[in-house]
C-alpha positions as CSV (number, residue, x, y, z in Angstrom):
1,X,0.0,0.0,0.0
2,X,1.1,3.2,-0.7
3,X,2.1,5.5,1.6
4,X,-0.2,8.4,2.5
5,X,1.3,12.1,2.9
6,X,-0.9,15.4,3.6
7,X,-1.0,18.5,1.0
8,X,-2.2,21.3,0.7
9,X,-4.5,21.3,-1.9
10,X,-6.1,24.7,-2.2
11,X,-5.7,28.4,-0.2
12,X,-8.3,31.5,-0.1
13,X,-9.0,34.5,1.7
14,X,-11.3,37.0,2.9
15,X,-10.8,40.5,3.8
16,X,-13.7,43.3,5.0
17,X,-14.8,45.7,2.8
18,X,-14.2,48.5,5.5
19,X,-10.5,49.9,5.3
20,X,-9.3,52.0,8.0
21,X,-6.0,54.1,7.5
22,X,-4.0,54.9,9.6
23,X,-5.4,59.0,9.6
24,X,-8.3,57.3,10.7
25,X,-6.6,56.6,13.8
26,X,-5.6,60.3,14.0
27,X,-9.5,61.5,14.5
28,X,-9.6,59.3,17.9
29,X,-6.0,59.0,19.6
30,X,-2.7,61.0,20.0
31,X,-1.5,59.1,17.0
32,X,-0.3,59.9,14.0
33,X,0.8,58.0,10.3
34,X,4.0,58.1,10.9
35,X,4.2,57.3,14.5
36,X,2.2,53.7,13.6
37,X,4.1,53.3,10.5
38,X,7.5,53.9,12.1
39,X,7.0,51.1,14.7
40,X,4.7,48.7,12.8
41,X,5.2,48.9,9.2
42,X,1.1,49.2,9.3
43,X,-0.3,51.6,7.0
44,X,-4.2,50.1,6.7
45,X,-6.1,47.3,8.0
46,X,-9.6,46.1,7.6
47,X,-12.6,45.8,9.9
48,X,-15.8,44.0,9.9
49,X,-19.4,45.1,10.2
50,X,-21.4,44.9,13.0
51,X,-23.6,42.4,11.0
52,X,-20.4,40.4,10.2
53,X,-18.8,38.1,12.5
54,X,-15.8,35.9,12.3
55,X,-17.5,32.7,11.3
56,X,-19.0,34.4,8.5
57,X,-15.6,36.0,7.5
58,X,-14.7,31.9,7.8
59,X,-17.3,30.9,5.7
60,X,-16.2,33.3,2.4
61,X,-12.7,32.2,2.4
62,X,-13.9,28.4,3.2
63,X,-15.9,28.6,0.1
64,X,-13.3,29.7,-2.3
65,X,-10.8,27.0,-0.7
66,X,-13.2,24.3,-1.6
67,X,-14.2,25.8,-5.2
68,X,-10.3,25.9,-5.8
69,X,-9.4,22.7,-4.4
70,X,-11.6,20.8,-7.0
71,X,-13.8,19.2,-4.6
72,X,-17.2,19.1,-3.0
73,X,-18.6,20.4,0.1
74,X,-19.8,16.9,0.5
75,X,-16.4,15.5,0.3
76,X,-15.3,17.2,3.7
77,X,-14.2,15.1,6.4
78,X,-13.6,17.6,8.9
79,X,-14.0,21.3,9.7
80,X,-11.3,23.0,12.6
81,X,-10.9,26.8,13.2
82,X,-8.6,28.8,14.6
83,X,-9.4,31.8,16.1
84,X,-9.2,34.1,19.4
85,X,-12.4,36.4,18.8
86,X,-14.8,33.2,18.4
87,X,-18.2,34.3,17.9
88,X,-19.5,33.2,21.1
89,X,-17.8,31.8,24.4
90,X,-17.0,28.2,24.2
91,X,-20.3,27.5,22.5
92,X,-20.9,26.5,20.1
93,X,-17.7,26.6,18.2
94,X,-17.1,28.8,14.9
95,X,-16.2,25.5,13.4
96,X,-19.6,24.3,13.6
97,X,-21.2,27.4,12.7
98,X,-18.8,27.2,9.4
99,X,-19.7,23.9,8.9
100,X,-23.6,24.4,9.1
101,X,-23.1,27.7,7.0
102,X,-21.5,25.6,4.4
103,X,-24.1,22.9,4.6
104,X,-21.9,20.2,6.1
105,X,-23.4,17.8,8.5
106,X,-22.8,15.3,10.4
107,X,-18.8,15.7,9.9
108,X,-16.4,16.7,12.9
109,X,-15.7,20.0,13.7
110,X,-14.0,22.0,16.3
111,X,-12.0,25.3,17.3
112,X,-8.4,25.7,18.6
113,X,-7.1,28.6,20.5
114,X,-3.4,29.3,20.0
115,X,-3.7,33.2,19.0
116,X,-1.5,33.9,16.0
117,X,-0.1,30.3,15.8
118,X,-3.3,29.1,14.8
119,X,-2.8,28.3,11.7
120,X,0.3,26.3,12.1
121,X,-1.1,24.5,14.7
122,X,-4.7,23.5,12.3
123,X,-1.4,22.6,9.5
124,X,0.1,20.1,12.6
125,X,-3.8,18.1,13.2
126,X,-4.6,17.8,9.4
127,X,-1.7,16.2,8.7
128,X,-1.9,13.8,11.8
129,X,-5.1,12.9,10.6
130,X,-4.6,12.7,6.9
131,X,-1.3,10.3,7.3
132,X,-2.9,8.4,9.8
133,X,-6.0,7.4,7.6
134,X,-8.4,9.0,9.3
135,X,-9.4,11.6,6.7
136,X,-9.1,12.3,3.3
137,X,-10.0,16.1,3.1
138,X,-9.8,18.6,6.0
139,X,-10.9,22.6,5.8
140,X,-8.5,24.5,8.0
141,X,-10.0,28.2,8.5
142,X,-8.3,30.9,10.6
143,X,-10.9,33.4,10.8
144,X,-10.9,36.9,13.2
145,X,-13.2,39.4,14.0
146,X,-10.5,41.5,16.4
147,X,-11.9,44.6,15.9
148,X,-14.7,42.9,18.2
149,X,-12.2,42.6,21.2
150,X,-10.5,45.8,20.6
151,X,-10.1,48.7,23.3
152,X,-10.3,51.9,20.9
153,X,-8.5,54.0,23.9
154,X,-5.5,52.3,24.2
155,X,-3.2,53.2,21.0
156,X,-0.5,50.9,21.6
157,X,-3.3,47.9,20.5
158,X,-6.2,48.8,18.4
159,X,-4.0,50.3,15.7
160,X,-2.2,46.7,15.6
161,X,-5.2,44.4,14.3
162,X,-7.3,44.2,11.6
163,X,-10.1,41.7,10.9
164,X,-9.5,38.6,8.0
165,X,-9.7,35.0,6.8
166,X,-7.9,32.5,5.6
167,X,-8.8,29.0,4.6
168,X,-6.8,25.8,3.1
169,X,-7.8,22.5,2.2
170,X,-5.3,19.8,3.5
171,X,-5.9,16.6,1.3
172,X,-4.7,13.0,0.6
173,X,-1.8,12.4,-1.9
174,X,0.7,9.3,-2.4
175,X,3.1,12.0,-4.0
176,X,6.4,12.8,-2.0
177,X,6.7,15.8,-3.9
178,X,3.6,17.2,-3.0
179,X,3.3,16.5,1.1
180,X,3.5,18.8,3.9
181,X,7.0,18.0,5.0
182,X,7.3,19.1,8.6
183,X,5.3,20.6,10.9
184,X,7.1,22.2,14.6
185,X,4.4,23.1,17.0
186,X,5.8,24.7,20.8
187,X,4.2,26.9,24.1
188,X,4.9,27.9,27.2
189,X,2.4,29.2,29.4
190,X,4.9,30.9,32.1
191,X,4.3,33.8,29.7
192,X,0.6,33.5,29.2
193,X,0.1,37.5,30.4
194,X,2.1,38.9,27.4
195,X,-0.8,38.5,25.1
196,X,-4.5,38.3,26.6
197,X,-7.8,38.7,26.1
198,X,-9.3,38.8,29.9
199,X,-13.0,37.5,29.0
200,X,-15.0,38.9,32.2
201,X,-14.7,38.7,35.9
202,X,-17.1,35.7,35.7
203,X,-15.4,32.8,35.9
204,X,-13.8,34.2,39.2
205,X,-16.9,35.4,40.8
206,X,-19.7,33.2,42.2
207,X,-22.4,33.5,45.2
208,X,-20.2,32.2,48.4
209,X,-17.3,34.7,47.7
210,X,-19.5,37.9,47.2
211,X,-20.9,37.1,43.1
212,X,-21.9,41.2,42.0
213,X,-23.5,41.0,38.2
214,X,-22.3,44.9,38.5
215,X,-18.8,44.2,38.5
216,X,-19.4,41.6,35.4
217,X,-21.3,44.3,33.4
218,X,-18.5,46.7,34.0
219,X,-15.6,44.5,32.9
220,X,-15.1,44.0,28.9
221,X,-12.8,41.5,27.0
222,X,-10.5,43.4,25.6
223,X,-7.2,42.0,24.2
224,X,-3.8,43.0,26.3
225,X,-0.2,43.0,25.2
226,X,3.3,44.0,26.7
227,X,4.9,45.1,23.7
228,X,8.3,45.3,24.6
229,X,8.3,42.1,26.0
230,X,6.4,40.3,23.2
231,X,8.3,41.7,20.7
232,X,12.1,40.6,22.1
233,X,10.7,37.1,22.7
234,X,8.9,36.8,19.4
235,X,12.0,37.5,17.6
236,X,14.5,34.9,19.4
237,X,11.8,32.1,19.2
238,X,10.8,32.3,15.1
239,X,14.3,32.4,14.4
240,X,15.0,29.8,16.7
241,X,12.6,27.7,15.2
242,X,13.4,28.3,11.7
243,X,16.7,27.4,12.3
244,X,15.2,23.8,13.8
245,X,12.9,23.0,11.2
246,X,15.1,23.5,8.4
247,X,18.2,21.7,10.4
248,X,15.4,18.9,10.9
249,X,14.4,18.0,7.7
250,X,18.1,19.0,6.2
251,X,16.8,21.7,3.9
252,X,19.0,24.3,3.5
253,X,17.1,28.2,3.5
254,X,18.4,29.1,-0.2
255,X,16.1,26.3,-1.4
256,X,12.6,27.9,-0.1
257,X,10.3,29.1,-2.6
258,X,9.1,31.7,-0.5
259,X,9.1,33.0,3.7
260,X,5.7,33.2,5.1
261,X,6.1,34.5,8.7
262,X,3.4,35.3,11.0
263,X,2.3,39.6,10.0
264,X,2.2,41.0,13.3
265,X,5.4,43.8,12.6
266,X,7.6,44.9,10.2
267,X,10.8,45.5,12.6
268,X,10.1,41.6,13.8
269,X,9.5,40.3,10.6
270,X,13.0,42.0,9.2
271,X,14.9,41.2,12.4
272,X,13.5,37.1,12.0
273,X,14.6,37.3,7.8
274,X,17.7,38.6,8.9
275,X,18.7,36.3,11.4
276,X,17.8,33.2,8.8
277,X,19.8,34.7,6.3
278,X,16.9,34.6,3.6
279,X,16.8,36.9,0.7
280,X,15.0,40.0,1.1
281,X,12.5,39.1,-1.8
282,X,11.7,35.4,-0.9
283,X,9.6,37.4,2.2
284,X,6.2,37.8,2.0
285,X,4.9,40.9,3.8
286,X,1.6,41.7,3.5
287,X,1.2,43.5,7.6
288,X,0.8,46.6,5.6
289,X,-1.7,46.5,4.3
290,X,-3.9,44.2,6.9
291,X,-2.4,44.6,10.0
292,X,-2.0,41.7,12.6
293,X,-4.9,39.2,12.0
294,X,-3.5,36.6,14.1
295,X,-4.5,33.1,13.0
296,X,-6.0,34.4,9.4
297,X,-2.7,35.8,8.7
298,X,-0.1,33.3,7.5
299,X,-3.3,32.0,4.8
300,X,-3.9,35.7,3.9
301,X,-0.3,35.9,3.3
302,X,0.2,33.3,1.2
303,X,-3.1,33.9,-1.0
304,X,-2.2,37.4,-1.6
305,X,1.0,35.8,-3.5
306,X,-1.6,33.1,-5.1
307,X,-3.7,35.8,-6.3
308,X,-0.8,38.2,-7.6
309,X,0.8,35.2,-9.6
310,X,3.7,34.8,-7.9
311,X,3.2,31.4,-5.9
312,X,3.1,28.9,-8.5
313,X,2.4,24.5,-7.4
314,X,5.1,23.0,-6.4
315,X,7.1,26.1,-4.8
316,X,8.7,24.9,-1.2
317,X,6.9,27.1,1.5
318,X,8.6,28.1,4.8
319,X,6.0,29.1,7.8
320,X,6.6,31.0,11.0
321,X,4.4,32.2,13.6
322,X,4.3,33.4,17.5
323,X,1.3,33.9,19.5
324,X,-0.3,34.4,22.7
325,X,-0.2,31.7,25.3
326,X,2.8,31.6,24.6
327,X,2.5,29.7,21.4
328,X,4.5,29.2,18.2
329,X,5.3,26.8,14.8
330,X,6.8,26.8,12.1
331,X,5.7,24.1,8.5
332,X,7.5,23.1,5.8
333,X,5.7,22.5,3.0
334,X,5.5,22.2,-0.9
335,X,2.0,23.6,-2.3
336,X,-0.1,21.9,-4.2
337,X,-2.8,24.3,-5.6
338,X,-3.3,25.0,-9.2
């Protein structure tokens, strides 16, 4: 029998109609272009409507993934999302609201929550499941409505994010040349309060320690980060990681097609390319024009080079990413979309 390898059959993306520029910014907070340029490399990012949520941001890049992977909705196997602005808490999961949007039934589905790593991490279970036998087509979906979690006061956040989907059909194949080679998945919760979303006093509060639904109604779930911090960290680990991956699977970095990293910042994405020694124009950088969309960004990244042409089948594929929990991965990976 032959052996079975996971590929990556097809990748889409959606983006918001709803740009917001950076003199946007400039009408709210003691900002200004150049300030958020200078330290981010941001110059626009995208935002959803109040009517639009993340699992329907899911759904439009979902449907495109499928249309260009050649197959049906029916011939899903399994639904997973990434995401850290789910549409509800805990319940039920953006996966199965993707899933029921799309028409899917009766097929697994469930959510992860590893911030910006997402993606790399929904890469890592496909593949376990697809060379194990399991399944023979997986949707992957990073999907974020950020804005939604957003604290419009505090200038050294909201200007960071922008809301986005990506999604990626991980399929069968017997060809070598076509697999997913490596996947490097990693955390490490002693630095969980970097990056956080505090959902609500809640879950701390209850009626033999004092429970006040005032306190609840006053607390709001807006995402936390200590910059600095995150930023020095961020750089040592994708670099680190890099290094691993390709050491690993004795692929030397002249040989990648193209360098995907996570778009969170232009000063961390140019200190990680530098450290790897990669040529300035195998990078992708889209983070200015979309900003940081945290699990959607690595798929938006690599459609926006689908779309333009410039990622062609068969081009090798090198992955980075570094999120909240800590989390981080890196893939290597040939892709296999027409």
């Amino acid at each position: 029998m032959a052996k079975i390898y996971a590929t990556m059959r097809s990748i889409a993306s959606y983006v918001p109609k709803n740009c917001v520029s950076n003199t946007d910014f400039e009408k709210i907070l003691d900002t200004s272009d150049e300030w958020i340029t200078k330290r981010t490399g941001i110059k626009t990012r995208y935002f959803a409507d109040n009517n639009e949520d993340a699992s329907a941001l899911g759904v439009k890049a979902a449907e495109v993934a499928i249309k260009r992977a050649g197959i049906q909705v029916s011939d899903i196997d399994l639904v997973i999302c990434a995401t850290l602005s789910p549409d509800y808490l805990g319940m039920p999961s953006n996966a199965c609201l993707i899933s029921s949007r799309l028409g899917i039934e009766n097929k697994p589905s469930f959510d992860i929550t590893t911030a910006c790593s997402g993606f790399i991490y929904l890469l890592s279970i496909a593949k376990s499941f697809i060379e194990s036998n399991v399944y023979k087509h997986i949707l992957i979906v990073g999907a974020e409505k950020i804005s939604s979690i957003l604290d419009f006061s505090d200038r050294s956040t909201c200007v960071l994010f922008g809301d986005g989907a990506g999604a990626a059909v991980i399929s069968a194949t017997t060809n070598k040349n076509e697999r997913i080679i490596d996947v490097n998945i990693g955390a490490n919760g002693k630095y969980n309060d970097f990056l956080m979303t505090p959902r609500c006093l809640g879950s701390k509060l209850n009626f033999s320690n004092g429970f006040n639904v005032a306190q609840v109604d006053k607390t709001h779930s807006y995402l936390t980060m200590k910059g600095n911090e995150t930023f020095k960290i961020a750089v040592k680990t994708l670099a680190n990681d890099v290094k691993e991956i390709l050491s690993k699977n004795n692929i030397n970095i002249k040989d990648v097609s193209y360098f995907i990293p996570h778009q969170a910042n232009l000063r961390i994405i140019n200190a990680v390319g530098d450290m790897i020694e990669i040529e300035p124009s195998k990078v992708v950088i889209t983070v200015h024009k979309y900003g940081n969309t945290s699990a959607a960004s690595i798929p938006m990244a690599i459609d926006d080079i689908y779309k333009n042409g410039k990622l062609k089948k068969g081009d090798l594929l090198l992955l980075d990413a570094f999120g909240g929990g800590l989390t981080w991965g890196s893939s290597l990976l040939y892709f296999n979309g027409e």
